[in-house]
C-alpha positions in Angstrom: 0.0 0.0 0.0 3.0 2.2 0.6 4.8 1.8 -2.0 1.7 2.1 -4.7 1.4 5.5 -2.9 4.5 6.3 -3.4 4.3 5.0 -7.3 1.0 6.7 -8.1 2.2 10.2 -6.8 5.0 10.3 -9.1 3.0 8.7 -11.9 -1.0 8.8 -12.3 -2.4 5.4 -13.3 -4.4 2.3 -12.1 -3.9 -0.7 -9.3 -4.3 -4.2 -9.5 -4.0 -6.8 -6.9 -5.6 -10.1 -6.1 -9.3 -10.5 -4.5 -7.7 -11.6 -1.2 -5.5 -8.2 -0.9 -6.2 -5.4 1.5 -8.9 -3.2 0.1 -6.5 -0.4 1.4 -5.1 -0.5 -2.0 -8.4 -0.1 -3.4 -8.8 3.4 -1.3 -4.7 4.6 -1.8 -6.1 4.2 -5.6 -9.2 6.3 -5.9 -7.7 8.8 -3.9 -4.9 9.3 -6.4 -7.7 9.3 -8.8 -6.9 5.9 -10.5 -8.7 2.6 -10.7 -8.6 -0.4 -8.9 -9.1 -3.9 -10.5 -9.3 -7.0 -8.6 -7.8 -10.3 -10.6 -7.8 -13.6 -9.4 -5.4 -15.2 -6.6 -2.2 -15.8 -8.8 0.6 -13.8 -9.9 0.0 -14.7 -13.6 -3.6 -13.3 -13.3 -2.6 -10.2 -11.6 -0.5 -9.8 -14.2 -2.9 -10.1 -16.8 -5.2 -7.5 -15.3 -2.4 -5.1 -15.2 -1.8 -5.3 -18.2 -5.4 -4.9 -19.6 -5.6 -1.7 -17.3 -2.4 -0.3 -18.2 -2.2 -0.5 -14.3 1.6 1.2 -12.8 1.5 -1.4 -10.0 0.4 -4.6 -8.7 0.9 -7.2 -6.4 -0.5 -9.6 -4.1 -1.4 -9.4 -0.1 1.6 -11.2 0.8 4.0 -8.0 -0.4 4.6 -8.8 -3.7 5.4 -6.1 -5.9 5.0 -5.6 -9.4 6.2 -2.8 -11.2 5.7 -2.6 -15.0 8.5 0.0 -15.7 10.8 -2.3 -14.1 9.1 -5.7 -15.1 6.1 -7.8 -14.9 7.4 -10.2 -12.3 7.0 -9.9 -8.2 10.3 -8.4 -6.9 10.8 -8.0 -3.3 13.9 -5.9 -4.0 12.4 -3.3 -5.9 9.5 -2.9 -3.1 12.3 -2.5 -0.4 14.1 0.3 -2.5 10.7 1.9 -3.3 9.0 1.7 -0.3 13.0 3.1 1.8 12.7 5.9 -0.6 9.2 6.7 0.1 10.3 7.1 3.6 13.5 8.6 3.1 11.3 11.5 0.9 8.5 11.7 3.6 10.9 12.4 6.2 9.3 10.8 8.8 9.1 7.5 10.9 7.6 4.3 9.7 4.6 4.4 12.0 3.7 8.0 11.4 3.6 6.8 8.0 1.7 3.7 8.4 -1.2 6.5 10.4 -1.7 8.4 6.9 -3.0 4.6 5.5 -6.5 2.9 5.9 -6.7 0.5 8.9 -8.3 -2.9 7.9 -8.0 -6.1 9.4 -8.2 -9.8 7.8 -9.0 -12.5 9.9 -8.0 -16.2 8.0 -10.3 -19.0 8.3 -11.2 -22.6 7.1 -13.9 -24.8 7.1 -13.1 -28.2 6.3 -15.6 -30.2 4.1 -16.0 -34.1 3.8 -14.7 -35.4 0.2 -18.6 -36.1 -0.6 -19.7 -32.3 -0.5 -20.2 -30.4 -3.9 -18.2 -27.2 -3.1 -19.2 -25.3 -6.1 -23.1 -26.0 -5.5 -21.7 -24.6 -2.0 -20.5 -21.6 -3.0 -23.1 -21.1 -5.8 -26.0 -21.2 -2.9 -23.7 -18.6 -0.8 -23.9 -16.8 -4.0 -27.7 -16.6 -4.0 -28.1 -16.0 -0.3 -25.8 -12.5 -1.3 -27.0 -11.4 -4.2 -28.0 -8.1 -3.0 -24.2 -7.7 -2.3 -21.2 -7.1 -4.6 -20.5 -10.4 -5.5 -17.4 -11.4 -7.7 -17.2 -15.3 -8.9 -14.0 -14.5 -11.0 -12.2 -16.7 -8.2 -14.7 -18.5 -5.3 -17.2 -15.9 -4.3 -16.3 -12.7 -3.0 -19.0 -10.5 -1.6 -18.2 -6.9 -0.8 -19.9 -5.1 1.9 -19.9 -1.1 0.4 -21.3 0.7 3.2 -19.6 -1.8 6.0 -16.3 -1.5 4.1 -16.0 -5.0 4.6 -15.2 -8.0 2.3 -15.7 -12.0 2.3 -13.6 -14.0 -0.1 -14.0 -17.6 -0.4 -11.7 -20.0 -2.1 -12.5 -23.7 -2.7 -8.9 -25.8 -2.3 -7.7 -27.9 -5.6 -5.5 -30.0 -2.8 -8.0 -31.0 -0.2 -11.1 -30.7 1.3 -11.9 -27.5 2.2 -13.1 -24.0 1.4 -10.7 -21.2 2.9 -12.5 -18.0 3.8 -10.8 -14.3 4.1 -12.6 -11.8 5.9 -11.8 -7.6 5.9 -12.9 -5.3 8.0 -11.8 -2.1 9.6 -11.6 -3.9 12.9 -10.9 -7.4 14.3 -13.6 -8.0 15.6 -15.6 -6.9 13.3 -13.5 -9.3 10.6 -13.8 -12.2 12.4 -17.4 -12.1 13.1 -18.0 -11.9 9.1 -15.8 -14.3 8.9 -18.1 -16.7 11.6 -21.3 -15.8 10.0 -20.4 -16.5 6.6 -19.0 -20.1 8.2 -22.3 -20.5 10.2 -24.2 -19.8 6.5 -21.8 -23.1 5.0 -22.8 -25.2 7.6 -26.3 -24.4 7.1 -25.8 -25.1 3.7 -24.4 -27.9 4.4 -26.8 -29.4 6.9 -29.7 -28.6 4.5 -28.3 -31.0 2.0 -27.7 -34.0 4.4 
């Protein structure tokens, strides 16, 4: 989040990151007048969406950087020189900079299915019960709260069975009691179809 504000105010553009990433980026963007574009969870599809939005950065949640003028790849080293020189130009101390950001929270959760449970039919019915929301199937279901500025994402697992669900808020608490509704609304589901 830094370091795209330090990018955008040397060079106007758009933001991409993936649907599980902070939606402080989302907020650093507008205010610097640009657009923000959620891709899919994946480098190679966050890379495609900066591309089609002629974004100037990108990256995913877990601090990877992407930087077109440079290259199209995550690169840790180029976020640690941007994001020193950011704070080298403020002139002030890391957590007086962190204060000018958003404050959201994610809380992390799974909920582990049997092998005989139909996850898209799952999330498909989640789907329904939110379709007064913002709802995004590009990857799983992610329903955006506006007025809460809050966000659920859940992702079925290719490896095992379970669906893993990311919650945002702008507190804790407030994340991980999204996150337990949105659980108590699977099992629900879940118990409906037994």
């Amino acid at each position: 989040m830094a370091v795209a504000d330090y990018v955008l105010s040397r060079k106007k553009g758009n933001t991409v990151s993936n649907l599980s990433s902070t939606r402080a980026l989302r907020d650093v963007t507008e205010k610097a007048k640009g657009k923000y574009t959620a891709a899919a969870v994946g480098e190679v599809n966050v890379v495609t969406a900066m591309k089609q939005t002629k974004a100037v950065i990108g990256g995913e949640g877990n601090g990877g950087i992407i930087v077109p003028d440079f290259h199209y790849g995550r690169d840790a080293l180029i976020g640690i020189a941007l994001f020193l020189t950011h704070l080298a130009k403020s002139k002030i101390k890391i957590s007086a900079l962190r204060k000018q950001y958003p404050g959201y929270f994610i809380s992390k959760n799974k909920i582990e299915l049997t092998p005989k449970v139909n996850v898209d039919l799952v999330l498909a019915k989640v789907t329904e019960i939110y379709r007064n929301e913002n709802v995004n199937t590009v990857d799983g279901v992610k329903i955006d709260f506006e007025t809460e500025k809050s966000w659920v994402h859940l992702r079925k697992s290719n490896t095992e069975p379970i669906i893993r669900i990311y919650a945002e808020s702008p507190s804790a608490k407030k994340a991980a009691e999204l996150a337990g509704k949105i659980i108590n609304d699977i099992q629900a589901i879940l118990k409906s179809n037994s």
